[in-house]
C-alpha positions as CSV (number, residue, x, y, z in Angstrom):
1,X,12.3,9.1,-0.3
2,X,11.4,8.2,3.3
3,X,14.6,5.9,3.5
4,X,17.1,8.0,1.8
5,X,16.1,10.7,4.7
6,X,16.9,8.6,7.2
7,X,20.1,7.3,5.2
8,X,20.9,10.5,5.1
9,X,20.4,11.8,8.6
10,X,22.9,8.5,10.1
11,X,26.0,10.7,9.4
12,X,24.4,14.2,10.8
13,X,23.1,12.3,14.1
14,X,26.8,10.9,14.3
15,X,28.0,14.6,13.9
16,X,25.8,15.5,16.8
17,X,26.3,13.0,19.1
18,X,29.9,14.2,19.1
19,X,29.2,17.3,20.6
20,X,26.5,16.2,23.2
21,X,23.2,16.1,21.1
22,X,20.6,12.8,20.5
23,X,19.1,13.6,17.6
24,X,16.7,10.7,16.0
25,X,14.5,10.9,13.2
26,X,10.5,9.6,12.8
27,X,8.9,9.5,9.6
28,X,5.0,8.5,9.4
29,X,3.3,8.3,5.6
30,X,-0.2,8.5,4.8
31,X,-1.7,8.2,1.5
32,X,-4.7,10.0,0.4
33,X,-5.6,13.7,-0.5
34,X,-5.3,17.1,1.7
35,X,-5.2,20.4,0.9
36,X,-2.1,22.8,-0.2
37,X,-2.0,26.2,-0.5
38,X,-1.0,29.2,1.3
39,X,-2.8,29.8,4.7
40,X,-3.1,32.8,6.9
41,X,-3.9,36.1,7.1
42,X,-2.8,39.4,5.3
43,X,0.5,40.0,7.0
44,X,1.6,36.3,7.4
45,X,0.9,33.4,5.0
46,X,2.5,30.1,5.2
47,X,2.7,27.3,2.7
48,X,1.0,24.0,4.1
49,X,-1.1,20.8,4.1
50,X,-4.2,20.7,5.5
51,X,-6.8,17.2,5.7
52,X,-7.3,13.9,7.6
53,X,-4.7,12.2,5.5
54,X,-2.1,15.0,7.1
55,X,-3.1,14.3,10.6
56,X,-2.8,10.9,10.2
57,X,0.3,10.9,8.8
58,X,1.0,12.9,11.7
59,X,-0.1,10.6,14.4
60,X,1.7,8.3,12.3
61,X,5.1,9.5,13.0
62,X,3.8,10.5,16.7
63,X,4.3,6.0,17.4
64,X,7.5,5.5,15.1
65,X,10.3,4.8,17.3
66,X,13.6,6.6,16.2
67,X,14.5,5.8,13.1
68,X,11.5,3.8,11.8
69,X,9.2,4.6,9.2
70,X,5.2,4.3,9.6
71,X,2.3,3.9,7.0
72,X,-1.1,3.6,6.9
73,X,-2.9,0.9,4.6
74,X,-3.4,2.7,1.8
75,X,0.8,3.8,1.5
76,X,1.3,-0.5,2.5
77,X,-1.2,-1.2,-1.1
78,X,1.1,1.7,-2.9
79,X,4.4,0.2,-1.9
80,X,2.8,-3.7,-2.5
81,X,5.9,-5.5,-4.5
82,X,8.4,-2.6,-4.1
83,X,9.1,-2.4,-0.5
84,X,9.1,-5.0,2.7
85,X,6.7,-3.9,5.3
86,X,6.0,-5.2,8.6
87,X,2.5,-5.2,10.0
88,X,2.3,-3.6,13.5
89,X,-1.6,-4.2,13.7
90,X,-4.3,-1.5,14.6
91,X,-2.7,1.4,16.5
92,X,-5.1,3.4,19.1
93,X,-4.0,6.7,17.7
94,X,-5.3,10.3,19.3
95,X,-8.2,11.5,17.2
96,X,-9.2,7.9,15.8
97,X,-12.0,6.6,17.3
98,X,-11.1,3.4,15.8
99,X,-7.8,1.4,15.8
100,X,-5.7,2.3,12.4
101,X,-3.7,-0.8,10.9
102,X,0.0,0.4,10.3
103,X,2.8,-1.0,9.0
104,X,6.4,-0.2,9.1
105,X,8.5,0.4,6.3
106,X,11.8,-1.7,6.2
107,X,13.5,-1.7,2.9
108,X,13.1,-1.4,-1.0
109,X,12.6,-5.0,-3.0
């Protein structure tokens, strides 16, 4: 899904560029569990995901560069024979105490 977002999004950057904008899209993919639901208070709710695996999937996408696509180890293991990934190492990422090995997602086998 990741890469057919960011195949989609080529032709709506190339729209924007024409009229002045740089627009660049970041994805970063953790596996694991969180919580859904709706979250809030009486007057406002909003439908969201809430856990470790959702922060790191948001520091994830924090380090991609435009138009690359991040995951941690456990995403790499589910993607093992489907996809090419390249190892970036452990990333100091905010939060983390320790490094976090990630891995960028390059194609579909």
């Amino acid at each position: 899904m990741a890469l057919d977002m960011q195949a989609q999004f080529a032709p709506l950057r190339v729209r924007w560029a024409e009229v002045g904008y740089e627009l660049d899209l970041s994805i970063g993919i953790a596996k694991g569990f969180a919580t859904l639901g709706a979250f809030g208070y009486e007057s406002r709710f909003d439908y969201s995901a809430i856990g470790g695996v959702v922060n790191l999937a948001a520091r994830l996408c924090d380090e991609a560069g435009p138009g690359q696509i991040l995951t941690d180890r456990r995403a790499r293991a589910a993607l093992d024979g489907i996809a090419t990934l390249e190892s970036l190492g452990p990333l100091a990422l905010k939060g983390y105490l320790q490094p976090v090995p990630a891995f960028r997602l390059q194609a579909l086998l």
